[in-house]
C-alpha positions in Angstrom: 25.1 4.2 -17.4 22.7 4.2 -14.5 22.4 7.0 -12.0 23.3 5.9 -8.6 20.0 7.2 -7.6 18.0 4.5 -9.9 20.4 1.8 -9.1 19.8 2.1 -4.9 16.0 2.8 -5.7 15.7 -1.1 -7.8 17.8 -2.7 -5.0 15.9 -1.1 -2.6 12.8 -2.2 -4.4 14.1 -6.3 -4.3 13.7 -6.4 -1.1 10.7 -5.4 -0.4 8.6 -5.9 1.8 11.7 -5.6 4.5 13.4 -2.3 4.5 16.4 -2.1 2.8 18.9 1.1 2.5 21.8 1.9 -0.1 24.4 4.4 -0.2 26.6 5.0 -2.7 29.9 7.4 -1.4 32.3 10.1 -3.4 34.8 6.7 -4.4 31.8 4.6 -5.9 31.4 2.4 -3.5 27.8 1.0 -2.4 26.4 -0.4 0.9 23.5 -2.1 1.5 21.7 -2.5 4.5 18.8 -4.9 5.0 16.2 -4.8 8.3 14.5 -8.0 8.3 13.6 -7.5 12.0 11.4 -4.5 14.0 15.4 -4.0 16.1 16.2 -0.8 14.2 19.6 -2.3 13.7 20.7 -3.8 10.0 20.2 -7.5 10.5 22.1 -8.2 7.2 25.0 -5.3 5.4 27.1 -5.2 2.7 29.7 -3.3 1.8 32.5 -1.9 -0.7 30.3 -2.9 -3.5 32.0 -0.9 -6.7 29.0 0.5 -8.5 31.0 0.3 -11.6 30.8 -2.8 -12.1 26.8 -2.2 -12.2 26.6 -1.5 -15.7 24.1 -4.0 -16.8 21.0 -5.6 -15.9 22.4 -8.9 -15.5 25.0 -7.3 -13.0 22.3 -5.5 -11.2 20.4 -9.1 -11.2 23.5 -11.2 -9.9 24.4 -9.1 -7.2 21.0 -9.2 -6.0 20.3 -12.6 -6.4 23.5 -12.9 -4.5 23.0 -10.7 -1.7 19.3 -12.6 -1.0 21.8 -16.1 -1.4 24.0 -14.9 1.2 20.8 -13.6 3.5 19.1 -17.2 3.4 22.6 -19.0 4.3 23.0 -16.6 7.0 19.6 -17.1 8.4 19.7 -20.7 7.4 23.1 -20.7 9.8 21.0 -18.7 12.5 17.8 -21.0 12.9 20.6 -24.0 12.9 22.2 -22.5 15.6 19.5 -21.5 17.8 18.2 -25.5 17.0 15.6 -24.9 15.1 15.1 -27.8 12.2 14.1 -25.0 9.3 13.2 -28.6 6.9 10.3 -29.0 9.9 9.3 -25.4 9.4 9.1 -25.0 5.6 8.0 -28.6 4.9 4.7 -27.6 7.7 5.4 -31.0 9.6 
């Protein structure tokens, strides 16, 4: 099994360039915190994450392709919101 340590430093690591921080507690339970923004403040967290269930890379690999699902939707939700046609934006028209 990985070591917690490893398994915050490659999730850490997915994310880069934006700053991302995880914790894992006594119970074996991860949170993540992402900082997409200059605020100081997460701008994306998740929580109660059992590291158990890390076991293998293709755990490790859903939950992060998961995580950056769940950030795009959320700032997918957030440009729509604020009015801001994102098709416009990544399209370049």
């Amino acid at each position: 099994m990985i070591s917690s340590l490893e398994l915050c430093q490659i999730i850490e690591s997915s994310f880069l360039p934006a700053r991302c921080q995880c914790s894992v507690d006594a119970r074996g339970l991860m949170s993540i915190q992402l900082y997409t923004s200059h605020t100081g403040h997460a701008d994306f967290m998740a929580t109660g994450i059992e590291v158990s269930t890390l076991n293998t890379s293709r755990s490790i690999a859903s939950l992060i392709t998961g995580l950056k699902e769940d950030l795009r939707l959320r700032s997918l939700n957030s440009d729509w919101a604020q009015g801001i046609d994102h098709r416009s934006t990544t399209y370049g028209r």
